[in-house]
KOLMI-946277 format. One record per residue (C-alpha): y, z, x. Coordinates in pm, whole numbers, plus 32768, in hexadecimal, padded with zeros to 4 digits. Layout:
YZX...
//
This chain:
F32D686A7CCDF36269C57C14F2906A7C7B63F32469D37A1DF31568B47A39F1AC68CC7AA8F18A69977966F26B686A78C2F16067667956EFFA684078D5F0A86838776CF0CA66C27793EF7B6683780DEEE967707702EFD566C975C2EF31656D7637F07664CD76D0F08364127809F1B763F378C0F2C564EB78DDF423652879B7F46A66357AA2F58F668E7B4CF599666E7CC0F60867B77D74F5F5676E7ED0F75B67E37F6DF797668C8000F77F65DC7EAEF88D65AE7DD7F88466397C79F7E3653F7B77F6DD64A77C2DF5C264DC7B6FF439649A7C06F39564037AE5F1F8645C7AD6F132634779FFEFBD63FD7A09EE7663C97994ED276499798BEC7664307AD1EB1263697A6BE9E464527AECE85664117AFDE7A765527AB0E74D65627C14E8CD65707C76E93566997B93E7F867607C04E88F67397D6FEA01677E7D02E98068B27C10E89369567D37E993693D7E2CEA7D6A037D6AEBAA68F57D3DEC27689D7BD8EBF9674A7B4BED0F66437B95EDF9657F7AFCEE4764247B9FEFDB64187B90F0A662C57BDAF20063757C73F34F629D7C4FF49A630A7CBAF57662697C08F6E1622C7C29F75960C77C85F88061167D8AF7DB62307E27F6C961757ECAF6A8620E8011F6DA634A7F9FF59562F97EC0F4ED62807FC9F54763F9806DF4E964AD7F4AF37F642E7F76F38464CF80C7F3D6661A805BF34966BC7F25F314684E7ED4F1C668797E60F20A69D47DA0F0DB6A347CE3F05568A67CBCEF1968B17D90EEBC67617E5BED73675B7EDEED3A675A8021EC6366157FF1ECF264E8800BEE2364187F77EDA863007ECFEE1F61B47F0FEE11601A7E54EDB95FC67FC5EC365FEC800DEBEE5EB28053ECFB5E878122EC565F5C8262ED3B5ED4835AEE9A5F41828EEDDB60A7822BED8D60F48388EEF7607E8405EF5661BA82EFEF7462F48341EED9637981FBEEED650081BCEEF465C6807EEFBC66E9800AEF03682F8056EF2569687F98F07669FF7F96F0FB6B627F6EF2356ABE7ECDF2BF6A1A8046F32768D1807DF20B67E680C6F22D66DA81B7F16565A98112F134644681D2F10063148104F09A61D68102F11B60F18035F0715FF27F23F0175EAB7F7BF1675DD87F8BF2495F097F70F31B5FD2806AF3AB610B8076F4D560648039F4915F587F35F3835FB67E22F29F5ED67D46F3B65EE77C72F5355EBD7CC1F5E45FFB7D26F49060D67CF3F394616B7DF3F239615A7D76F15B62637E07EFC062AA7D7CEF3263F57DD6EE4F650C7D39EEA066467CE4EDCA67877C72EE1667C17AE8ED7D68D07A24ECF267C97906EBAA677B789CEAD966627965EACA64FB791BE9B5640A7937E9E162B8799FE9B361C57885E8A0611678F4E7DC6251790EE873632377DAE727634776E3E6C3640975CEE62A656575D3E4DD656D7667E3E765647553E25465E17531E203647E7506E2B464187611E1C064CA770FE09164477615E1266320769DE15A636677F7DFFB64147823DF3C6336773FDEA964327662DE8E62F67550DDB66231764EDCBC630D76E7DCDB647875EEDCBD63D1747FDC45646573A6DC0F658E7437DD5866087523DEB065E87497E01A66B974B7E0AC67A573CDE1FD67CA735AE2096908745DE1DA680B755DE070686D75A8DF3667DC75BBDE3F680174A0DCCB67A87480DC4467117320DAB6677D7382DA5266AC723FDAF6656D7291DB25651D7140DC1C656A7031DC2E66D86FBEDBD8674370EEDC9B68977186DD7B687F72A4DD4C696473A3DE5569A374A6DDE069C175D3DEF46A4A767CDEE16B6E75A1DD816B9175B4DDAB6BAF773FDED76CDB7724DDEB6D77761EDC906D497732DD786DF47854DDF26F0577B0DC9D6F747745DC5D6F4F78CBDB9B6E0178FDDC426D927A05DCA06BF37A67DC286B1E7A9EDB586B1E798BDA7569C278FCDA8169B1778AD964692176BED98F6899754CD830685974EFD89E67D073AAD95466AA7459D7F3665874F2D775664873A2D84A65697315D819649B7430D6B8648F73FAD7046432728BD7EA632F72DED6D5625F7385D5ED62857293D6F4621F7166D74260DE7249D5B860897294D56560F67112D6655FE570B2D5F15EDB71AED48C5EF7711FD4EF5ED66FAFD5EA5DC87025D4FC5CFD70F2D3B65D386FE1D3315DDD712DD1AB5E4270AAD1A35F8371B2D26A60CD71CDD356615C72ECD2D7627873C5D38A62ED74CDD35D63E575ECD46F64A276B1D43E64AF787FD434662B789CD4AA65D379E9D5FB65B17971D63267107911D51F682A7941D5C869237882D4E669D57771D5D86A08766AD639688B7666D4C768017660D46168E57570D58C6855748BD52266F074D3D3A9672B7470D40167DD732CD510673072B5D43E65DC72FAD2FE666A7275D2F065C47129D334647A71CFD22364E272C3D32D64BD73F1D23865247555D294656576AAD284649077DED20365477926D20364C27AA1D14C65F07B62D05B67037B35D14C67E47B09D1E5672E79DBD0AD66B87959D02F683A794AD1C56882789BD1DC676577A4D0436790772BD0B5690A76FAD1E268BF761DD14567BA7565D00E68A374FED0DF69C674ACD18E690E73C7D0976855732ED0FC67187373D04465DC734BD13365067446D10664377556D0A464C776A7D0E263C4779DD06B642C78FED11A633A79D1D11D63907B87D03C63747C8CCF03641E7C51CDEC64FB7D23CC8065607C9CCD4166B47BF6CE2865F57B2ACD2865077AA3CC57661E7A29CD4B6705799BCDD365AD78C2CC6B655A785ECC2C66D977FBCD4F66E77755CD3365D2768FCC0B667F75DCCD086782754CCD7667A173DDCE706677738CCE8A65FC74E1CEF1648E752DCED36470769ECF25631E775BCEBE631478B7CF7C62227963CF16612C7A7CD03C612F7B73CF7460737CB1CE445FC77C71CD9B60727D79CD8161C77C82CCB961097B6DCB6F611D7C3DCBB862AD7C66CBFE62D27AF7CAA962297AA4CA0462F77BA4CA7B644E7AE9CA3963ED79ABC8C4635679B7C88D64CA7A66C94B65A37958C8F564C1782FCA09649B77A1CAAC6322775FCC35630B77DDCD37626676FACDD3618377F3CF2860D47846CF7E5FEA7954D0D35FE979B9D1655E7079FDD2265DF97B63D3115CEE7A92D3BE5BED7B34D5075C427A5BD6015D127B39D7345DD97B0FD8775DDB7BD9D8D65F257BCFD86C607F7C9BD710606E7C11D6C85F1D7C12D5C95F6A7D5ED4E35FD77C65D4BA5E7A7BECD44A5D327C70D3295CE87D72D3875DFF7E56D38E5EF67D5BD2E9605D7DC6D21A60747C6FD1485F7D7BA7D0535E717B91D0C35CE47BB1D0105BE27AE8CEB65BAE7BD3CE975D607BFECE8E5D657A79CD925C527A6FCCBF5CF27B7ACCF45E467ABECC615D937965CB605D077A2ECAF05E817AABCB225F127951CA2D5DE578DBC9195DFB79ECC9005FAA79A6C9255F4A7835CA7560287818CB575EE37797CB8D5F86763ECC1760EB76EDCD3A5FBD7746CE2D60307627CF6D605276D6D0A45F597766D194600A7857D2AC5FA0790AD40E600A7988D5265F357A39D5F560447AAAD6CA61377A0FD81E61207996D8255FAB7951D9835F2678F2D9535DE17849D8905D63771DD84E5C4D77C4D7115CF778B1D6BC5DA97790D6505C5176DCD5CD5BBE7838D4D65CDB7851D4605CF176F5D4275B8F76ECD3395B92780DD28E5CE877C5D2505C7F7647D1BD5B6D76A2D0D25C3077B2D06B5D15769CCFFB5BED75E1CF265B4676FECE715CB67724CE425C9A75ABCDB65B2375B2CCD35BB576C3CC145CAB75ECCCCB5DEC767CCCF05EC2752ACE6F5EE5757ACF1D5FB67461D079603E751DD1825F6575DAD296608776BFD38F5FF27723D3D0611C77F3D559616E7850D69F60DC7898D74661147757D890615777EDD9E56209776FDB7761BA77ABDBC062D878CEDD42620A78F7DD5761C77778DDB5607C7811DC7F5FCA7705DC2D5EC477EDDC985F607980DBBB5FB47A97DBA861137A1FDB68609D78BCDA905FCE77EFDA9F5EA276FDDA115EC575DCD9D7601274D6D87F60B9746FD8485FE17359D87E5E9D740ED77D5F1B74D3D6685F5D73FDD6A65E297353D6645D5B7477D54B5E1974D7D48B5DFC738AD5195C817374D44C5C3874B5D30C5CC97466D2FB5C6C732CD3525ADB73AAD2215B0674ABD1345B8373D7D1805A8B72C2D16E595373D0D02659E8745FCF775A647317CF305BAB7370CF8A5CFE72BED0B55DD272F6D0DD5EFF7393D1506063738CD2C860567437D2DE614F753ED41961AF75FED46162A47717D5D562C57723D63A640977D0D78363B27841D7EA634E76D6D758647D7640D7D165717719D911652977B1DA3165A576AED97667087666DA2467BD779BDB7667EE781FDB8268A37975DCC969747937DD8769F67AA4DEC96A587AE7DFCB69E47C02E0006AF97D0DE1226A7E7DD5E1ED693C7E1EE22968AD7F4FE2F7677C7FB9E3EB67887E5FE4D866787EE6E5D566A67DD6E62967FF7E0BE74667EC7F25E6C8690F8039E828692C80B8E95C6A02802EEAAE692C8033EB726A3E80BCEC676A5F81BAEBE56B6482BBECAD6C87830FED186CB78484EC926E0C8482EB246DF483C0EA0E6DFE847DE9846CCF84EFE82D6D1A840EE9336D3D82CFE9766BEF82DBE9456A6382DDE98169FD8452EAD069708472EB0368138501EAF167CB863BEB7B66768620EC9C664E852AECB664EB855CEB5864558529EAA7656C842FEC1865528395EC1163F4835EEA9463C18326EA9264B0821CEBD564408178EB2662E88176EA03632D80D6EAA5641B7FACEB7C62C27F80EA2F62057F63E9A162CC7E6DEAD062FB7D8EEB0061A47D8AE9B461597D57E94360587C0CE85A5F697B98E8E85E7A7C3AE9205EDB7D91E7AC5FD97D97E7185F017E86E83E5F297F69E85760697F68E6D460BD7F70E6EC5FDA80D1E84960B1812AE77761EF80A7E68561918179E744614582BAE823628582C2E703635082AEE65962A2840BE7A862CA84ADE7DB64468460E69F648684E9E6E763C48615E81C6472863BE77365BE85EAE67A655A8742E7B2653787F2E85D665C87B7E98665F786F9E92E665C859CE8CE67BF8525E7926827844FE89168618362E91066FA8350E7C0665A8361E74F67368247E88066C88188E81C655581D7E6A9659E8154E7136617800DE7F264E57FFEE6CB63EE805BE60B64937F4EE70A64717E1CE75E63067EAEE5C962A57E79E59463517D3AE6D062CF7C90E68661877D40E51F617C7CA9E5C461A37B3EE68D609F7B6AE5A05F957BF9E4BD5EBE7AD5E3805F6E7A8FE2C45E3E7A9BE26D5DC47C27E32B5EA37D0CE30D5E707E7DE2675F017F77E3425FE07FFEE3D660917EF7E24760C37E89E24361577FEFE375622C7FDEE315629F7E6DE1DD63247EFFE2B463AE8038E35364827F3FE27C652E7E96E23F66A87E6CE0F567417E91E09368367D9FDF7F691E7E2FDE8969557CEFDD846A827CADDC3D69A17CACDB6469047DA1DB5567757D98D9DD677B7E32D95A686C7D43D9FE68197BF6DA4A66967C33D953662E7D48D99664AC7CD9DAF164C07D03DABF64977EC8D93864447EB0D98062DE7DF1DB0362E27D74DAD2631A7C19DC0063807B54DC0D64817A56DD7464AD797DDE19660479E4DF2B66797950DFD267E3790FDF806860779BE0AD68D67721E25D687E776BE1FD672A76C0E33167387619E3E567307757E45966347837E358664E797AE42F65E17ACAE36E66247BFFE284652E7C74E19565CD7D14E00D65C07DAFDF0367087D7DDE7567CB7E71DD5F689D7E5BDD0B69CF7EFCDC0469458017DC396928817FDBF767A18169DCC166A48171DC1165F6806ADC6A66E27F5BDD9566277EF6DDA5657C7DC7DEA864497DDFDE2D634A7CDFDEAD63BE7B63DE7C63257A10DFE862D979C5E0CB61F178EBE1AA61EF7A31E29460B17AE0E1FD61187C24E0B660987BA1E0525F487B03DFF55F787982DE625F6279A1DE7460067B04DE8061A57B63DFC3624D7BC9DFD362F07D2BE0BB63F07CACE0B564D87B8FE21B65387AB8E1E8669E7A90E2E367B87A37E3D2687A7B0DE31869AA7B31E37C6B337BADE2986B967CFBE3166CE97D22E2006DF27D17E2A36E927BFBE27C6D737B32E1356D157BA5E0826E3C7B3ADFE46EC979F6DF136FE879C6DEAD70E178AEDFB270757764E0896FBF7844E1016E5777E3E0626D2E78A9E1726CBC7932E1216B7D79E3E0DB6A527A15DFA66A167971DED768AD79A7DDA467EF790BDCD466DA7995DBDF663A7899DAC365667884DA0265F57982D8BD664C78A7D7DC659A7954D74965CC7AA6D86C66797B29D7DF67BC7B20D67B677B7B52D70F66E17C7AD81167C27D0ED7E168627E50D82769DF7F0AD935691C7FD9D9D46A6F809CD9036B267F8CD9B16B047E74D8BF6B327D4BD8986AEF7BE7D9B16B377B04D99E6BEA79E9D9586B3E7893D9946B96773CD8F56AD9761CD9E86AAD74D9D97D6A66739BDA006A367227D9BF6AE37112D93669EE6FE4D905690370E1D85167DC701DD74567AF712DD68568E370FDD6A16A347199D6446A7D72E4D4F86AB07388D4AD6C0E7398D3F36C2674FAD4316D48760DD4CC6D047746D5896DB07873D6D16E1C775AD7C06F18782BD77570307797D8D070E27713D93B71F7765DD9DC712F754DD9D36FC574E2DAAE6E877556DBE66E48748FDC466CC974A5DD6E6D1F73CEDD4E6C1572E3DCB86C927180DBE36B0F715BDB306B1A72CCDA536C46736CD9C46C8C74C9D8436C1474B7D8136CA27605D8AA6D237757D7FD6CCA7891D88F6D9A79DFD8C76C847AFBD8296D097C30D8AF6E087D03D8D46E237E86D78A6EAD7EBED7086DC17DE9D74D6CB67E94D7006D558001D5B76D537F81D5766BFC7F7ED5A36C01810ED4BF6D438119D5EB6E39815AD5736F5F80AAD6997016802DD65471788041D5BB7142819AD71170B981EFD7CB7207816AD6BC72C78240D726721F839FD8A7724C834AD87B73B682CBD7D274068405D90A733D84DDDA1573F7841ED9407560845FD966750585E6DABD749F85AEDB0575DA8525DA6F76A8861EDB0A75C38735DC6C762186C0DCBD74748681DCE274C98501DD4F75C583FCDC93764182FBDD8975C281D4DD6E744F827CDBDA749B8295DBB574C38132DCB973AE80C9DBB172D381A4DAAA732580EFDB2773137F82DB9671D37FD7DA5071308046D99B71F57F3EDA7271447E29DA8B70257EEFD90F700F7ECFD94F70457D4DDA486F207D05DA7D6DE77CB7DA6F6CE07DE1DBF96C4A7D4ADD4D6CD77D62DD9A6DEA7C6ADED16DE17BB8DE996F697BABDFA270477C91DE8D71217D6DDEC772897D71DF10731E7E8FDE1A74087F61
//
């Protein structure tokens, strides 16, 4: 075909018509016979046109060719034989056929496409249609002929999987921001994620994407925890609105008074928030050690605060005496809780000697249980608490030493974390009504904790196994309704509602921010180059020819013809043909009659096969294998963080926290993918997402992660000094509580550094001035947003840091290489340049951060 009438057929395409007549030129033809083209966009998945666009070929245009002349029927059948391919490029893929399911005919075919051509003739074998020949067409006195054929025109999606633009509240959707982020996290119209600290109308939105470029170029480096304090505040608020209401609701007689576990964050800046905001509502602190008893007693006195102390925790001779000495403090409200009965004759012991009379609790063993992670901290075999004949024998002890009115206090907790209402009830029910006994006899009881186990939606599922029930005010409603039932049955006075709710409180305040370093296993990106190699290039130049025309020719041509063909009709066919091809290209690859390049071609094929496959299947029950081969799949994404020092829960007990990146929102994420961290243990792999996905029932986890197509040369994955961050940058929320009390030095990776943001007229009150370790800096923080400031800056520890929690002395480490590079030296094994670049690196080694920096290093 010449050059114009190619150029004749790209103006058709592009004015929108679809058939057109060329002249046939082939010397053997007679003048007048014409090759008619009918043609139509070929139907691509996204997946498709990223494999066509990577490996340099143009989209296609699927063209029905007809010669048509009714007494020249052989000669049409001829001119199908023989057409110049001028400047219209064929790919060297495969000619597509109606005859897939007909194996048997297809393989009887010798099926070939038309290659390149520098404007020769091109020999092209065909097979014919079902119920045609060469000779006679589907219709009388035609030739009917399907094939594909490279066209410079824009791609087409298939209609079953054309949508709209990708929207911001399309990955709200996809992520679940709604579920487990309101009201606090939401997306911008820049497609980033924002934080509302005041989780309430007029609050400002803070982006945090921005925040993070502004944080790096002022040289804190990732990854970096963020801390709203103000979110912990409103928080605390929102559990005293929904108790305040239950009270007045109920006619409860008593007020609510709760207490936060300072085991479920130990970080100064955050208690200190929780005792003065909750000061006025005199809101205490729960403690479990000596350690925290000696931290929580020290917060609560320098602010002042008349709040609960609750000293729960298995207790020597010191810890009984610093509670009992404490207790005779300004404004202290000390409860010394009984966690074994076997302490109560201890505890009477110390105080007869010091002279001072305890305020005692007894925490209950209840019968109620939990189902979830927790739930071994309930029931009979639970490790903490008194059943029903210990508390009688510890009101018998407390009435033979005439102690029975120090008995002021009910305690118990079923576990953390509990997902349904249901327990909630259960428990309250049978504690309420233990409180009562203890009142009826003559224990001057006054407070009823109900300890922990308020829980929050992690999967924003409202109901899951990552998820709970029920909403803060349902809670507190049945809380108050159950006391307030017992005590009215039994005739005995109400008392003083006391919560510990850590988890609750403290969950949605930080946002562990990391970035992606590199990708690894991105199954839609083709890693071959469909090229025909030149005789004379090197053999490193190029893909590996074929060493078998006939079976990589063949397999390969087969599966392009099931994945072209490929609808929602036939997926599961082709998922089983996907998955079939792929087996026997490896076998043949054992054998020796495939190349690496073939079997790399195949991959790439199995990949786009499973992923379009995946789209096509219903997203509700999918079977087993394509869960399997969805996993297969997936890329890894290596991430700047350590799993077992920022999210110890994630491999200690399989809790799931949502992760996704903070910014590209707006954009259509397309890689499934898992996260890696940077340890040396297997275990630091995160496969279990919170994700509206059809790889995952709708109240289950996901255990793959849609993420964005990202860049992973260095050049992109570096910023320094006023550079641009320019990558991909990633969140994972919820992880307040415990996680890093709880994290660990796995391959010494330390603390990261934190940064403490706050609002300006920020309705909870301004912050608590108090000193602490700040970084000291020659100028102040910018957050880059005129409504929120940097509170503080703490450094995450350094190398030498953490070497010093193992007792390796840093500078005594310096000393024993110095002296090894001085003999080195003098033994000839090293220059003095390389000496030096030695020992600036291990000096600022020593300096840094334990994580990958996204700085370029300057060379010695």
């Amino acid at each position: 075909m010449p050059a114009s009438d190619m150029a004749v057929l790209e103006q058709n395409v592009s004015m929108g018509e679809n058939t057109m007549s060329l002249p046939l030129e082939s010397g053997d033809m007679k003048e007048g016979l014409n090759l008619v083209i009918n043609f139509e966009p070929v139907e691509m998945t996204g997946d498709e046109a990223s494999l066509l666009r990577r490996s340099n070929r143009r989209p296609m245009l699927r063209c029905v060719v007809k010669t048509t002349n009714d007494t020249e029927k052989q000669k049409a059948a001829r001119a199908h034989k023989r057409i110049k391919a001028g400047p219209l490029k064929v790919p060297m893929i495969p000619v597509v056929t109606n005859n897939r399911k007909n194996k048997r005919q297809r393989q009887n075919s010798k099926v070939t496409s038309l290659k390149a051509g520098e404007g020769e003739d091109q020999e092209m074998n065909v097979s014919p249609p079902r119920g045609s020949t060469p000779e006679q067409g589907p219709e009388q006195g035609q030739h009917h002929q399907e094939i594909l054929i490279e066209m410079p025109i824009g791609m087409h999606m298939a209609e079953d999987e054309k949508t709209e633009a990708w929207t911001v509240d399309d990955s709200k959707a996809l992520y679940r921001v709604d579920g487990w982020g309101e009201p606090y996290f939401n997306l911008n119209e820049k497609g980033n994620l924002v934080v509302t600290p005041w989780g309430e109308e007029g609050s400002p939105a803070i982006d945090v994407f921005e925040l993070v470029q502004n944080l790096t170029r002022q040289n804190v480096s990732l990854p970096i925890t963020l801390r709203f304090p103000e979110i912990m505040c409103h928080r605390l608020k929102t559990i005293q609105d929904a108790f305040a209401s239950a009270i007045q609701t109920v006619g409860f007689t008593k007020h609510y008074q709760g207490v936060f576990p300072v085991k479920c964050n130990h970080d100064r800046r955050l208690l200190e928030t929780v005792v003065n905001y909750g000061k006025p509502t005199h809101f205490g602190l729960e403690a479990g050690s000596k350690p925290e008893l000696l931290l929580a007693a020290s917060l609560l006195q320098q602010a002042g605060s008349d709040g609960l102390l609750i000293c729960n925790g298995y207790k020597d001779e010191a810890y009984i005496e610093t509670v009992l000495l404490t207790s005779q403090l300004n404004n202290a409200c000390i409860m010394l809780v009984l966690e074994k009965l076997e302490e109560l004759p201890l505890i009477l012991e110390v105080s007869k000697r010091m002279g001072i009379s305890p305020r005692l609790g007894i925490r209950a063993k209840l019968s109620t249980k939990h189902g979830g992670h927790w739930g071994s901290t309930s029931g009979d075999s639970a490790k903490f608490g008194l059943g029903v004949r210990d508390i009688w024998r510890a009101v018998e002890m407390l009435r033979a030493a005439d102690k029975l009115d120090c008995l002021q206090l009910l305690h118990y907790h079923i576990g953390s974390q509990i997902a349904q209402i249901r327990t909630i009830k259960e428990a309250m029910r049978e504690a309420s009504h233990v409180y009562a006994e203890l009142c009826l006899l003559g224990a001057r009881m006054g407070y009823m904790d109900v300890g922990g186990g308020l829980g929050i939606d992690y999967d924003g599922t409202k109901g899951g196994d990552n998820s709970i029930n029920y909403s803060i005010q349902h809670y507190a409603n049945d809380v108050v309704s159950a006391v307030h039932d017992a005590c009215m049955q039994k005739r005995v006075p109400e008392p003083i509602l006391v919560t510990e709710s850590g988890r609750a409180l403290a969950s949605h305040h930080a946002i562990l921010i990391f970035d992606v370093r590199s990708v690894s296993q991105q199954k839609d990106e083709p890693a071959y180059i469909a090229k025909k190699p030149s005789p004379t290039a090197a053999a490193t130049d190029v893909v590996p020819a074929a060493t078998s025309v006939t079976h990589g020719t063949y397999l390969l041509n087969t599966f392009h013809e099931v994945l072209y063909t490929m609808n929602s009709e036939n997926y599961q066919e082709a998922f089983n043909d996907a998955m079939q091809f792929r087996a026997e290209a490896r076998t043949l690859f054992r054998l020796g009659v495939l190349s690496i390049g073939e079997v790399v071609q195949a991959e790439d094929l199995y990949h786009t096969v499973i992923a379009k496959a995946l789209r096509q299947a219903p997203a509700n029950d999918l079977p087993e294998d394509f869960l399997m081969a969805a996993k297969a799949s997936t890329a890894i994404y290596h991430v700047n963080m350590s799993i077992f020092r920022s999210a110890p829960d994630t491999w200690a007990i399989g809790q799931v926290f949502p992760i996704m990146p903070l910014h590209r929102l707006d954009e259509e994420p397309t890689v499934r993918a898992t996260l890696a961290d940077l340890t040396c243990d297997s275990d630091g792999h995160l496969t279990d997402f919170v994700l509206t996905d059809k790889t995952a029932p709708a109240d289950k986890t996901s255990k793959t992660l849609l993420l964005h197509e990202i860049p992973v040369s260095s050049e992109s994955m570096r910023v320094g000094g006023a550079e641009e961050l320019d990558t991909y940058v990633m969140g994972m929320f919820l992880g307040g509580a415990y996680q890093e009390t709880m994290g660990s030095a796995h391959n010494l990776f330390g603390v990261t550094n934190v940064v403490n943001i706050r609002t300006k007229n920020c309705p909870f009150g301004p912050a608590p001035r108090t000193r602490g370790s700040v970084k000291e800096l020659p100028y102040i923080l910018s957050t880059g947003n005129p409504e929120a400031y940097v509170e503080s800056f703490h450094v995450g520890q350094n190398v030498a840091q953490v070497l010093l929690h193992g007792d390796h002395v840093a500078s005594e480490m310096v000393a024993t290489l110095t002296s090894n590079v001085h003999d080195a030296l003098l033994d000839g094994l090293m220059t003095q340049p390389q000496a030096d670049c030695l020992l600036k690196n291990v000096t600022d080694t020593m300096k840094s951060s334990t994580y990958l920096s996204l700085k370029k290093k300057t060379a010695c």
